[in-house]
N, CA, C and O atoms as a Maestro MAE file, in Angstrom:
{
 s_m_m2io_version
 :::
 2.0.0
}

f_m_ct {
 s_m_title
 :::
 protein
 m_atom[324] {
  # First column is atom index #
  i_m_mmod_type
  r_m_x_coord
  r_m_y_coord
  r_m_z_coord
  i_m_residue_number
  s_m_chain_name
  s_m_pdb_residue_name
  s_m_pdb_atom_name
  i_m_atomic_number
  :::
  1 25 40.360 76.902 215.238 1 A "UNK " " N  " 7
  2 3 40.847 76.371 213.981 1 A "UNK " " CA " 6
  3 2 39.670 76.313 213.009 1 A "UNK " " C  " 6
  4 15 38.782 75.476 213.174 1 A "UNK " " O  " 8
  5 25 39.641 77.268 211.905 2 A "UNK " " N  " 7
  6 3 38.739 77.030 210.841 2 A "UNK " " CA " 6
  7 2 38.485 75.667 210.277 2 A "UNK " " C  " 6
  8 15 39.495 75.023 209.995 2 A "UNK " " O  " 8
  9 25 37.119 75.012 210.022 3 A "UNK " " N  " 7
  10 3 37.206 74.013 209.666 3 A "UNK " " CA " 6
  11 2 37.503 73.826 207.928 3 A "UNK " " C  " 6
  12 15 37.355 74.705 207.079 3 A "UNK " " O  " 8
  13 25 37.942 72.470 207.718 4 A "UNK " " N  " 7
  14 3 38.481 72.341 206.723 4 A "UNK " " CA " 6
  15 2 37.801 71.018 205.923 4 A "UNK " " C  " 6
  16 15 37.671 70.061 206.687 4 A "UNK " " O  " 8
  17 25 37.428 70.813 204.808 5 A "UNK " " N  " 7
  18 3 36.598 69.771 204.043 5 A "UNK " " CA " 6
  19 2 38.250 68.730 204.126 5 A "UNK " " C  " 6
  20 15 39.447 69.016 204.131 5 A "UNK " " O  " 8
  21 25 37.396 67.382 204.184 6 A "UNK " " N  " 7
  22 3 38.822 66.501 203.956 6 A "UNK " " CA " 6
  23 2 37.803 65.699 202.708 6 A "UNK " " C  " 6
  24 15 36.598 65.794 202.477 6 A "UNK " " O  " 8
  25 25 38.980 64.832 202.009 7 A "UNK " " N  " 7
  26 3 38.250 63.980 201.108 7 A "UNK " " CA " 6
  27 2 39.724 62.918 201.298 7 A "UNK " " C  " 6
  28 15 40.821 63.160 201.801 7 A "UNK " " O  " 8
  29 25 39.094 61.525 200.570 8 A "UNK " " N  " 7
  30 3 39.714 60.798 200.547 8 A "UNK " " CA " 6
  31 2 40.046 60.229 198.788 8 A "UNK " " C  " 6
  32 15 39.001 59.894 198.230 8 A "UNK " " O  " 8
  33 25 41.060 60.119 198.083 9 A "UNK " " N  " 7
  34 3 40.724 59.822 197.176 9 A "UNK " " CA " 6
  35 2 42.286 58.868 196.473 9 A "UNK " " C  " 6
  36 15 43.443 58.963 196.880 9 A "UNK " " O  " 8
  37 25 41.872 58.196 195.590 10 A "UNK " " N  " 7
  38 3 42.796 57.503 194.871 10 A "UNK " " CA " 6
  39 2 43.633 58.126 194.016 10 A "UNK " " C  " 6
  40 15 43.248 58.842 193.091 10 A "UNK " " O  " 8
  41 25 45.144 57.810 194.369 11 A "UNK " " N  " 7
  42 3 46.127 58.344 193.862 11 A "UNK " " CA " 6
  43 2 46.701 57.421 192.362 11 A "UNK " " C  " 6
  44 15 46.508 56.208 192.280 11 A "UNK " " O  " 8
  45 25 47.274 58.064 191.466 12 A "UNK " " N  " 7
  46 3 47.412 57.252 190.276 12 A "UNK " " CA " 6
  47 2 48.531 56.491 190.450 12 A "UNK " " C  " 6
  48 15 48.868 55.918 189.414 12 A "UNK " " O  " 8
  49 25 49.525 56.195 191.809 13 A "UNK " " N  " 7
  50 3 49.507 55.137 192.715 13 A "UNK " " CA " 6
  51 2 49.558 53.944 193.247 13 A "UNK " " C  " 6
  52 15 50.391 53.147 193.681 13 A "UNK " " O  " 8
  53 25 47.364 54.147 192.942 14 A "UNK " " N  " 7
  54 3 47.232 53.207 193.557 14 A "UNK " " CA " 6
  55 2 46.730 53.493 194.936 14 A "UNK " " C  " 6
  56 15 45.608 53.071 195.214 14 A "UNK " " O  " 8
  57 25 47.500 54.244 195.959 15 A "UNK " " N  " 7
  58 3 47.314 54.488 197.294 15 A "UNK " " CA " 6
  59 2 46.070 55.561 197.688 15 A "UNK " " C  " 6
  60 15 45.607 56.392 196.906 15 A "UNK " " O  " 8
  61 25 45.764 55.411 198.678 16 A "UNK " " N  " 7
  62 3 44.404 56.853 198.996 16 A "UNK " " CA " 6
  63 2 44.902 57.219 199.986 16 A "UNK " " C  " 6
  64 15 45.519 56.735 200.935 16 A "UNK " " O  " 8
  65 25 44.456 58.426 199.554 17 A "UNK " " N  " 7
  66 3 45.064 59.660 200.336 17 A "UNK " " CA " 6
  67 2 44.029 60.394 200.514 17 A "UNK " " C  " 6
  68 15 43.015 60.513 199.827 17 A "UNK " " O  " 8
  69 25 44.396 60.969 201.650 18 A "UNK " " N  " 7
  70 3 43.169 61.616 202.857 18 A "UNK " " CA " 6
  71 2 44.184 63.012 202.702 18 A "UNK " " C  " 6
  72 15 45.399 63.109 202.870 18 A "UNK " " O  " 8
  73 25 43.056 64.152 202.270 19 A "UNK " " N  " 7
  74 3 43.629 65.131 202.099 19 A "UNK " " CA " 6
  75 2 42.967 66.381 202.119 19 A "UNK " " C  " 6
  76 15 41.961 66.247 201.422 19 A "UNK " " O  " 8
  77 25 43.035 67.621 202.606 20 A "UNK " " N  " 7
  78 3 42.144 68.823 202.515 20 A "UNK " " CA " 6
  79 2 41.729 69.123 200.791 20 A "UNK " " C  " 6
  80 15 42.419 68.935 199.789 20 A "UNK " " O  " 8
  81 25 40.528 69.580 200.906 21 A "UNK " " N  " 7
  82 3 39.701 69.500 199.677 21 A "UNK " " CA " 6
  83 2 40.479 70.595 198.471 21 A "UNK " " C  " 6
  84 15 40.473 70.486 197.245 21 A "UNK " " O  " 8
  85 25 41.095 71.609 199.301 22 A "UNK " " N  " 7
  86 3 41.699 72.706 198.520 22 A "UNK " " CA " 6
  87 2 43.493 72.499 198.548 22 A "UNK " " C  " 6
  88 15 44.307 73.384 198.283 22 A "UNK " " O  " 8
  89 25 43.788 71.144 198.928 23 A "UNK " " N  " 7
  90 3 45.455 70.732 198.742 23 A "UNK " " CA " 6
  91 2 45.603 69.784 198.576 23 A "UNK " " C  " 6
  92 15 44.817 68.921 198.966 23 A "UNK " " O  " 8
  93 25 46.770 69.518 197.867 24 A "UNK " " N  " 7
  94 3 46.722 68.330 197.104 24 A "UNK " " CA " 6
  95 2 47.511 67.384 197.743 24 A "UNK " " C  " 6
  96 15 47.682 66.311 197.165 24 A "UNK " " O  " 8
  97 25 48.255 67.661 199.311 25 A "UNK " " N  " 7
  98 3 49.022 67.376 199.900 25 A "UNK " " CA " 6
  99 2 48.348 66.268 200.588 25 A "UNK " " C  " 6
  100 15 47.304 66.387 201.230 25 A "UNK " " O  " 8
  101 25 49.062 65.101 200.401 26 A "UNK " " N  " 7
  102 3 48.352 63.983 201.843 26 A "UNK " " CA " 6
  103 2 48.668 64.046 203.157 26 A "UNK " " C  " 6
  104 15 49.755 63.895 203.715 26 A "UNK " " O  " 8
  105 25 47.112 64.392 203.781 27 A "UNK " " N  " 7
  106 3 47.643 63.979 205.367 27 A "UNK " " CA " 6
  107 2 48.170 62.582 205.799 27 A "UNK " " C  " 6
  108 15 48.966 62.346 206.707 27 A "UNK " " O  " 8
  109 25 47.574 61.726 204.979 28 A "UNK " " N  " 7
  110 3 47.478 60.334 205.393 28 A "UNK " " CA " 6
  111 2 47.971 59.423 204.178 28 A "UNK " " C  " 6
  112 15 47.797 60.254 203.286 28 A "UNK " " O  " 8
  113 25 48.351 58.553 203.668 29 A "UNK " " N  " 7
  114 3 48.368 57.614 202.498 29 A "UNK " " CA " 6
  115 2 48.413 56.349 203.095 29 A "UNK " " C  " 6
  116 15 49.204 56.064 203.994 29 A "UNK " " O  " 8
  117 25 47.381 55.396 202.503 30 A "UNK " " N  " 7
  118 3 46.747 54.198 202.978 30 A "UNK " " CA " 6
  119 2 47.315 53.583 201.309 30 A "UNK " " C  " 6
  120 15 46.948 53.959 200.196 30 A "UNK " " O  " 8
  121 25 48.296 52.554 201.679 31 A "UNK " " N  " 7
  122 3 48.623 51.570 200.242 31 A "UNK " " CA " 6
  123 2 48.634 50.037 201.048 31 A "UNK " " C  " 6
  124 15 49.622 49.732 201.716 31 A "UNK " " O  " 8
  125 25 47.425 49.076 200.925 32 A "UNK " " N  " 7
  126 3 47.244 48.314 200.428 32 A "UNK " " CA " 6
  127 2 48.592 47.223 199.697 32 A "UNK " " C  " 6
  128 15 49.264 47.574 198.727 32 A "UNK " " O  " 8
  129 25 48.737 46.058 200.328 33 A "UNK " " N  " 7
  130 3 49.457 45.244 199.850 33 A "UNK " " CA " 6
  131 2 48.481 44.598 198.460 33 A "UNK " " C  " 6
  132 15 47.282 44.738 198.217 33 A "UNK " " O  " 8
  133 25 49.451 43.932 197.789 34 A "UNK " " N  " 7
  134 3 48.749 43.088 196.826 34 A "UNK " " CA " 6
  135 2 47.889 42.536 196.788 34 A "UNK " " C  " 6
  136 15 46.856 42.628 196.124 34 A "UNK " " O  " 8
  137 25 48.499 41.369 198.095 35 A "UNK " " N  " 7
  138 3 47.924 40.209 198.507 35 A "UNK " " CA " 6
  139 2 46.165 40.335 198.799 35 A "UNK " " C  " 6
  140 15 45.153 39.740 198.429 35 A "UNK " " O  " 8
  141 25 46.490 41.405 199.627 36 A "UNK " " N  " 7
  142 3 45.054 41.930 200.754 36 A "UNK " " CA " 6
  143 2 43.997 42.475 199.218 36 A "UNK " " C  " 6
  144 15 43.067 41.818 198.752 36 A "UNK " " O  " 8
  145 25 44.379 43.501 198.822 37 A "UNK " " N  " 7
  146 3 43.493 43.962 197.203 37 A "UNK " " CA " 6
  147 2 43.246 42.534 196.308 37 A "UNK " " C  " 6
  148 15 42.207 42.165 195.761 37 A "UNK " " O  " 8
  149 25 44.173 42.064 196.340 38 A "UNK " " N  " 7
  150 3 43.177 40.230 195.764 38 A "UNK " " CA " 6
  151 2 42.189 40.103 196.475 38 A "UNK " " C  " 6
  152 15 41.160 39.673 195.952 38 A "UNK " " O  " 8
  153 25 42.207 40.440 197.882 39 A "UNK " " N  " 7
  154 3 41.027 39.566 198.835 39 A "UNK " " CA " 6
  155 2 39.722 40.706 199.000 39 A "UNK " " C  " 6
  156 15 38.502 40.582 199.114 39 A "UNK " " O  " 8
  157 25 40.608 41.796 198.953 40 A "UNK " " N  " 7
  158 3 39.464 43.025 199.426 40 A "UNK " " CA " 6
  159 2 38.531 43.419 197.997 40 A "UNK " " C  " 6
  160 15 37.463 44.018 198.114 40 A "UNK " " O  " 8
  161 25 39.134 42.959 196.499 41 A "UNK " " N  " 7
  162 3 38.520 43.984 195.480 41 A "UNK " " CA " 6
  163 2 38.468 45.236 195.365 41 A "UNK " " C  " 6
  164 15 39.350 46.091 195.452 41 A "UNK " " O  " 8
  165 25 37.132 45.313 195.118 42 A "UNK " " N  " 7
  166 3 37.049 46.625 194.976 42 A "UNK " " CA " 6
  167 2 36.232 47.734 196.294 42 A "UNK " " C  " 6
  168 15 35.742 48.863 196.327 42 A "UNK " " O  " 8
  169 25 36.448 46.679 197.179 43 A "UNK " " N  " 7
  170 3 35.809 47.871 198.646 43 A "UNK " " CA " 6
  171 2 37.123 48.547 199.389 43 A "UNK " " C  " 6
  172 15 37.060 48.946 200.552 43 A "UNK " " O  " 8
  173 25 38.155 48.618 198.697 44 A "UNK " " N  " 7
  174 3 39.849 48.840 199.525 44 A "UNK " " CA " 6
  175 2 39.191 50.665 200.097 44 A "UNK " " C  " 6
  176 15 39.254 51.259 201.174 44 A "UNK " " O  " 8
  177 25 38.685 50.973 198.930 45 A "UNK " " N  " 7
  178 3 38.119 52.586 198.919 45 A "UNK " " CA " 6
  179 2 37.093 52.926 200.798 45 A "UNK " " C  " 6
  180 15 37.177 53.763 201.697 45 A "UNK " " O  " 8
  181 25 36.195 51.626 200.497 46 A "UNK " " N  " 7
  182 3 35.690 51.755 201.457 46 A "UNK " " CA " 6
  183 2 36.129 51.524 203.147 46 A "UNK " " C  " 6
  184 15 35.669 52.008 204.181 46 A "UNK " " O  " 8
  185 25 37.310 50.484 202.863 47 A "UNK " " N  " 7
  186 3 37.846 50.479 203.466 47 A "UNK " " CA " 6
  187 2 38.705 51.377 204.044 47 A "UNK " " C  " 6
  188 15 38.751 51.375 205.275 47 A "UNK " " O  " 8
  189 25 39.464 52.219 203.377 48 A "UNK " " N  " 7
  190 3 40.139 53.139 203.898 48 A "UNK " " CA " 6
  191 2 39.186 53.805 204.505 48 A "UNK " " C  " 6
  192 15 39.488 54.130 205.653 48 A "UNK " " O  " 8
  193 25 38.241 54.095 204.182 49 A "UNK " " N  " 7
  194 3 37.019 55.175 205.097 49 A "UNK " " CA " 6
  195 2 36.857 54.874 206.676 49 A "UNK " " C  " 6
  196 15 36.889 55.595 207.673 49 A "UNK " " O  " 8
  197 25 36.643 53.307 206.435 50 A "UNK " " N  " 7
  198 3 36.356 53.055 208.199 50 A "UNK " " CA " 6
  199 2 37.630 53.263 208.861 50 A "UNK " " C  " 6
  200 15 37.616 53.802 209.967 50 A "UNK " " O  " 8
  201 25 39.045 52.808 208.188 51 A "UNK " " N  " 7
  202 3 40.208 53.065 208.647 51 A "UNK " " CA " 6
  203 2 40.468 54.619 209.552 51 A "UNK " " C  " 6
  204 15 40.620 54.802 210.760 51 A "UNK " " O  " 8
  205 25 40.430 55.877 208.062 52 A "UNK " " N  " 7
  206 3 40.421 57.100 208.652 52 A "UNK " " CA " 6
  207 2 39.221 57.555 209.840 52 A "UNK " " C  " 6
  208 15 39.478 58.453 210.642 52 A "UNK " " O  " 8
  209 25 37.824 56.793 209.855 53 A "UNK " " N  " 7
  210 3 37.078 57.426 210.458 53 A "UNK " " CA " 6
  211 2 37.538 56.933 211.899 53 A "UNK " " C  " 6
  212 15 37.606 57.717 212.846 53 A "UNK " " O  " 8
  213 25 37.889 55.409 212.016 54 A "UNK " " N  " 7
  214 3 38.471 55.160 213.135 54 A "UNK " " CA " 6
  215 2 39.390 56.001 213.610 54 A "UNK " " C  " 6
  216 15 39.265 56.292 214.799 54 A "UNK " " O  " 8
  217 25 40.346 56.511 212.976 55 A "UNK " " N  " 7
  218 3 41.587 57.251 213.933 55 A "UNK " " CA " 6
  219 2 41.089 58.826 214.006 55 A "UNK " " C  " 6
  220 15 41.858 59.648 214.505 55 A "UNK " " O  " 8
  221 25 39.915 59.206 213.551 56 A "UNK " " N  " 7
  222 3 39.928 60.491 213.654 56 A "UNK " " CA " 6
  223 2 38.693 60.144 215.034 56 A "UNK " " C  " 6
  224 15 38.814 61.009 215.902 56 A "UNK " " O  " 8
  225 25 37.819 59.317 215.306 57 A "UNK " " N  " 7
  226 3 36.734 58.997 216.187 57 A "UNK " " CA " 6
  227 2 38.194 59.010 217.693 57 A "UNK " " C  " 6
  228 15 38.059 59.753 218.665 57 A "UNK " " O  " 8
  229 25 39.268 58.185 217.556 58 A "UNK " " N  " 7
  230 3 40.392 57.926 218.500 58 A "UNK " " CA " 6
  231 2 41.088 59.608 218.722 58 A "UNK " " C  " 6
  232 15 41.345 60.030 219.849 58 A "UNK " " O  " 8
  233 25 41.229 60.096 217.974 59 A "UNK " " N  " 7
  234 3 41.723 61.249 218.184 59 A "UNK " " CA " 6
  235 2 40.572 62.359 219.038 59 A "UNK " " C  " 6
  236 15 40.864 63.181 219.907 59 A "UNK " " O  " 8
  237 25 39.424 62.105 218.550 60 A "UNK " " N  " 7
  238 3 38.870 62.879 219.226 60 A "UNK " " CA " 6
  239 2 38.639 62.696 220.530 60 A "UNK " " C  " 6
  240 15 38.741 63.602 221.358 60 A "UNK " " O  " 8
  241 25 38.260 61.318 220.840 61 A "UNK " " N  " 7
  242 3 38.412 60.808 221.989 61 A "UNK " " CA " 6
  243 2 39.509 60.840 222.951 61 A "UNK " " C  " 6
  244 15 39.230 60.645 224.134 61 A "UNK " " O  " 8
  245 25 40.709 61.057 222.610 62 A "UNK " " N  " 7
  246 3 42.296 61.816 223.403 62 A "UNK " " CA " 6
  247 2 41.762 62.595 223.480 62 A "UNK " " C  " 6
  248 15 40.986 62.589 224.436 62 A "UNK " " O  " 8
  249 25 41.755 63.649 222.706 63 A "UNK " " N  " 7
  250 3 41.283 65.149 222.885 63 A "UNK " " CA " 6
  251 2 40.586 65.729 223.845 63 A "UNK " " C  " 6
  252 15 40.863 66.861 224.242 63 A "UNK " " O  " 8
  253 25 39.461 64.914 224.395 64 A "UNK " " N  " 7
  254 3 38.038 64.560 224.759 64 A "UNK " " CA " 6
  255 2 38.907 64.648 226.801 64 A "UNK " " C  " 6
  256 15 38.837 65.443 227.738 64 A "UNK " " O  " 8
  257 25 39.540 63.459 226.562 65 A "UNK " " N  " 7
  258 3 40.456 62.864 227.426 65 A "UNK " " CA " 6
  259 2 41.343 64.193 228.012 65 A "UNK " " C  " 6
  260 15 40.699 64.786 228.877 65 A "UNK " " O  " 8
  261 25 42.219 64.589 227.832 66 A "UNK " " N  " 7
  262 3 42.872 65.741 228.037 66 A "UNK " " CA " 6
  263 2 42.299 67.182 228.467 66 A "UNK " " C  " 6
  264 15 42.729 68.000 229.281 66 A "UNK " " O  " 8
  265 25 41.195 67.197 227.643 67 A "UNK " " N  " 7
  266 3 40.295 68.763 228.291 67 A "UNK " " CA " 6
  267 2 40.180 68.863 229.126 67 A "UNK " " C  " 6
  268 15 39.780 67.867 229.729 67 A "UNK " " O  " 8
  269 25 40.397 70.015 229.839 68 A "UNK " " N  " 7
  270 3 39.742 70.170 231.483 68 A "UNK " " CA " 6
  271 2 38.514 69.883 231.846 68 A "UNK " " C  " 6
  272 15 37.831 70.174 230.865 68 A "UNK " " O  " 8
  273 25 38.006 69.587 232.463 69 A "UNK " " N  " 7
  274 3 36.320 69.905 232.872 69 A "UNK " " CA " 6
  275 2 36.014 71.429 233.222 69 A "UNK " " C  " 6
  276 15 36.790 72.297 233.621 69 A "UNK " " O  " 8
  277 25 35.112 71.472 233.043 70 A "UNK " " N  " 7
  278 3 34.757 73.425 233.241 70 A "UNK " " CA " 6
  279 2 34.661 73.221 234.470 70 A "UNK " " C  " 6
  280 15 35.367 74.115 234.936 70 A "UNK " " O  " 8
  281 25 34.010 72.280 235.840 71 A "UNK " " N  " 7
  282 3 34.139 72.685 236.873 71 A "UNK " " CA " 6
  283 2 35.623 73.003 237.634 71 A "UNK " " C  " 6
  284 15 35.900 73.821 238.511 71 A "UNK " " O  " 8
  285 25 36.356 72.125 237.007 72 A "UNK " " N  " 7
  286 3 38.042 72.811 237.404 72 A "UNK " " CA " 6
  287 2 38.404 74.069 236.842 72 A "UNK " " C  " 6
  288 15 39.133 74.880 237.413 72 A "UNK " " O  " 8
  289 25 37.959 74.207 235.866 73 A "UNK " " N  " 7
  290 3 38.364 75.403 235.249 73 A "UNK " " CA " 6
  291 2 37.867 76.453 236.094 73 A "UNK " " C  " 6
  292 15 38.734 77.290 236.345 73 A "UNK " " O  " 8
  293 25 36.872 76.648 236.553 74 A "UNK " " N  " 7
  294 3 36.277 77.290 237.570 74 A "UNK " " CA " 6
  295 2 36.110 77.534 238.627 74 A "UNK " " C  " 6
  296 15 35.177 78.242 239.004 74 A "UNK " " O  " 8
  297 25 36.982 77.006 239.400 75 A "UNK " " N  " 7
  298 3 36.973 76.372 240.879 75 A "UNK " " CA " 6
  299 2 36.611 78.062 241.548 75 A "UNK " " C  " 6
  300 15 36.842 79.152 241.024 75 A "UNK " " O  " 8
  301 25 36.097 77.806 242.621 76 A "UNK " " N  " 7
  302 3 35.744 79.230 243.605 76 A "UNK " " CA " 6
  303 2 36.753 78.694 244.550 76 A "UNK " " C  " 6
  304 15 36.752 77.500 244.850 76 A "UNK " " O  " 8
  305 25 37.645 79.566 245.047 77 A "UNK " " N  " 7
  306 3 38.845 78.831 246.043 77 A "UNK " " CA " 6
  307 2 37.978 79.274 246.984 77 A "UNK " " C  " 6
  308 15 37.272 80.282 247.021 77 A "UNK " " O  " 8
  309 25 38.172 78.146 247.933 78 A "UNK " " N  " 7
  310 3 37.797 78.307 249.442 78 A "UNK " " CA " 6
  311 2 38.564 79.475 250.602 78 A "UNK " " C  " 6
  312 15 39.793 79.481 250.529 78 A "UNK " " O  " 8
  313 25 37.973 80.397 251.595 79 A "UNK " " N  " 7
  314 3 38.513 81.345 251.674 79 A "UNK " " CA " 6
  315 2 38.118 81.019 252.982 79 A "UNK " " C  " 6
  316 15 36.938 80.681 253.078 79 A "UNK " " O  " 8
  317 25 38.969 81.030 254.311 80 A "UNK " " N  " 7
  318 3 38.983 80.591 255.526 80 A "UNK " " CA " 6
  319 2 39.547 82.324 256.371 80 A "UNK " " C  " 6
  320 15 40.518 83.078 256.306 80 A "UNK " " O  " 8
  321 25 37.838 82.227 257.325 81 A "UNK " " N  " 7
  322 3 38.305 83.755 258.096 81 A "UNK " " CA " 6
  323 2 38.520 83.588 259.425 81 A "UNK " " C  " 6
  324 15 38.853 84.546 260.122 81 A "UNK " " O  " 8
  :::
 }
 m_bond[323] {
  # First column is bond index #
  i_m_from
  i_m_to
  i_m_order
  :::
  1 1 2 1
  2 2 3 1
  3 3 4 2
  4 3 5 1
  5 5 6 1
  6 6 7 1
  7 7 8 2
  8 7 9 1
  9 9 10 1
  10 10 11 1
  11 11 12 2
  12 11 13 1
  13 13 14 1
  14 14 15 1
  15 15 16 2
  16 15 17 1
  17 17 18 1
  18 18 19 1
  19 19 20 2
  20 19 21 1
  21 21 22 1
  22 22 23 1
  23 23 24 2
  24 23 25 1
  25 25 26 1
  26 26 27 1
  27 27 28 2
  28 27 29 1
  29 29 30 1
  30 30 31 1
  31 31 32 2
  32 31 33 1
  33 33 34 1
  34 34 35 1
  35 35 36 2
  36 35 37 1
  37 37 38 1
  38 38 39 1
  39 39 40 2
  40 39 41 1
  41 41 42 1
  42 42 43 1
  43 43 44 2
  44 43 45 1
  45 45 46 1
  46 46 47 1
  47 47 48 2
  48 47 49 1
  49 49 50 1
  50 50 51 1
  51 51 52 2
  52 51 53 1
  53 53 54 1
  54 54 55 1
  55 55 56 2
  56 55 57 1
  57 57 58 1
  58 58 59 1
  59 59 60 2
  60 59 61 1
  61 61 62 1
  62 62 63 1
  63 63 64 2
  64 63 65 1
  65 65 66 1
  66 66 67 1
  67 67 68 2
  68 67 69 1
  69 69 70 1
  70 70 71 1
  71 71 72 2
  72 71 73 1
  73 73 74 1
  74 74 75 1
  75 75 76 2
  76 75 77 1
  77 77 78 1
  78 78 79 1
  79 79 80 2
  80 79 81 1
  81 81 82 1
  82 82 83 1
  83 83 84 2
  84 83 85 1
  85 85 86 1
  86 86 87 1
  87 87 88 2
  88 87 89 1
  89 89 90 1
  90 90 91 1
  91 91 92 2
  92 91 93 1
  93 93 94 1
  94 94 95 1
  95 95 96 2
  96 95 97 1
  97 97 98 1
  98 98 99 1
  99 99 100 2
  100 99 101 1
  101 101 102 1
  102 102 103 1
  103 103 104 2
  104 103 105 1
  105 105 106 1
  106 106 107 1
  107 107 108 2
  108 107 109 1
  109 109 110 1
  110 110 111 1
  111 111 112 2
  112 111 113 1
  113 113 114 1
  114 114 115 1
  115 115 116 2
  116 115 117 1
  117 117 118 1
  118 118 119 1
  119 119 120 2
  120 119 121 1
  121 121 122 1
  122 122 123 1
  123 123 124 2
  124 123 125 1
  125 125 126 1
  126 126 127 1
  127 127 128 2
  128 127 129 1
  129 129 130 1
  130 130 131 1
  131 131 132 2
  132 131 133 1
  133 133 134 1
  134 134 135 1
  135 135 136 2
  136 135 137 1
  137 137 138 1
  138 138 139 1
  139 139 140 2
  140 139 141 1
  141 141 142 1
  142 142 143 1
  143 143 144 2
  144 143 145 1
  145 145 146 1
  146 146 147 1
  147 147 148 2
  148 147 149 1
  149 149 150 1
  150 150 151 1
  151 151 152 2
  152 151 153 1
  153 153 154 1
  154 154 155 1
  155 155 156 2
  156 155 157 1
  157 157 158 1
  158 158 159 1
  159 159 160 2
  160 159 161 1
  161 161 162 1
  162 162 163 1
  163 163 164 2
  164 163 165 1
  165 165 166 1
  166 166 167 1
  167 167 168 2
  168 167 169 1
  169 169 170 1
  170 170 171 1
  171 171 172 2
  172 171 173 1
  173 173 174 1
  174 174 175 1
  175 175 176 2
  176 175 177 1
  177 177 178 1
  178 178 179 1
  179 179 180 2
  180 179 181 1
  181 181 182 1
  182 182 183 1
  183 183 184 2
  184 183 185 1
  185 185 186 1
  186 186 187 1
  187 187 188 2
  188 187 189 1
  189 189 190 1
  190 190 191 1
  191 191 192 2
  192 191 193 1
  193 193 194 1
  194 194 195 1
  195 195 196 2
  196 195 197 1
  197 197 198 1
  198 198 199 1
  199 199 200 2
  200 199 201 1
  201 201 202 1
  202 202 203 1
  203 203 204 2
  204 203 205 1
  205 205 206 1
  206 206 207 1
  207 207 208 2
  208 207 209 1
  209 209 210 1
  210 210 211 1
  211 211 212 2
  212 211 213 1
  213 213 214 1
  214 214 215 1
  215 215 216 2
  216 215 217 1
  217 217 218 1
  218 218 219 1
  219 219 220 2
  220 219 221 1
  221 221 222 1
  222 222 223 1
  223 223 224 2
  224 223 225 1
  225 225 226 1
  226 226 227 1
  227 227 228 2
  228 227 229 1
  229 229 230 1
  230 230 231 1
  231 231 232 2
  232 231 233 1
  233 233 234 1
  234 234 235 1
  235 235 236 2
  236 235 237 1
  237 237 238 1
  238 238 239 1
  239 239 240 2
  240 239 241 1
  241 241 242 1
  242 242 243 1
  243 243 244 2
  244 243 245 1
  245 245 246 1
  246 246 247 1
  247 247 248 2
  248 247 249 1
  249 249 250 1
  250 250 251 1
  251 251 252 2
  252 251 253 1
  253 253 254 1
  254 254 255 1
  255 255 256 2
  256 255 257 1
  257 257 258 1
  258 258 259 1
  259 259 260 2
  260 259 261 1
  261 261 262 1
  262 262 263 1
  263 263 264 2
  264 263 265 1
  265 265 266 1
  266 266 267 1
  267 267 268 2
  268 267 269 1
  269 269 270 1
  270 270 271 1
  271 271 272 2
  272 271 273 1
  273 273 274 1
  274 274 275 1
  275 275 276 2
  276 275 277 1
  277 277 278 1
  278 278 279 1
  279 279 280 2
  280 279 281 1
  281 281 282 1
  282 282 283 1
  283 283 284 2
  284 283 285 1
  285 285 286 1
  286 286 287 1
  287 287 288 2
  288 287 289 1
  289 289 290 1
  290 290 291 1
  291 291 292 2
  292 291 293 1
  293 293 294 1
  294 294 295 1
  295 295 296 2
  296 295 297 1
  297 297 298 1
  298 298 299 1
  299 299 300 2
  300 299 301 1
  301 301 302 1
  302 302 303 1
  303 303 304 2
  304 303 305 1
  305 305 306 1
  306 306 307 1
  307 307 308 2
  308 307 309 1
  309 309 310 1
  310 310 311 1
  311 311 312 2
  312 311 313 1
  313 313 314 1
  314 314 315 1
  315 315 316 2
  316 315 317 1
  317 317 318 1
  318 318 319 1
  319 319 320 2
  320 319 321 1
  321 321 322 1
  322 322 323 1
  323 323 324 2
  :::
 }
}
């Protein structure tokens, strides 16, 4: 899979959206209640960052999880004469 630039950025919204650098399409949209943007200000931006970096650090880690190990991948079968 070619890699792809992501950015995160504020939608007119309101919401941020996590999205490939060359589409305008959201992978993700992070909207913030009211309440919480009273309390958070103006770090909501930054916040979404640790948010996405968390689930993409979790994803990789499944990923990670699921791979074979190369020594299975490789096994020499045992051959009995």
């Amino acid at each position: 899979m070619p890699l792809t630039r992501l950015e995160l950025v504020m939608l007119d919204t309101g919401e941020i959206a996590l999205r490939r650098s060359d589409d305008d399409a959201a992978l993700v949209e992070i909207k913030f209640a009211q309440e919480l943007l009273d309390f958070i200000a103006d770090d909501q931006l930054d916040i979404a960052k640790v948010m996405i970096d968390a689930g993409i650090a979790r994803v990789t880690e499944l990923q990670s999880e699921s791979a074979p190990i190369a020594d299975e991948l490789f096994e020499t079968p045992s051959t009995l004469h």
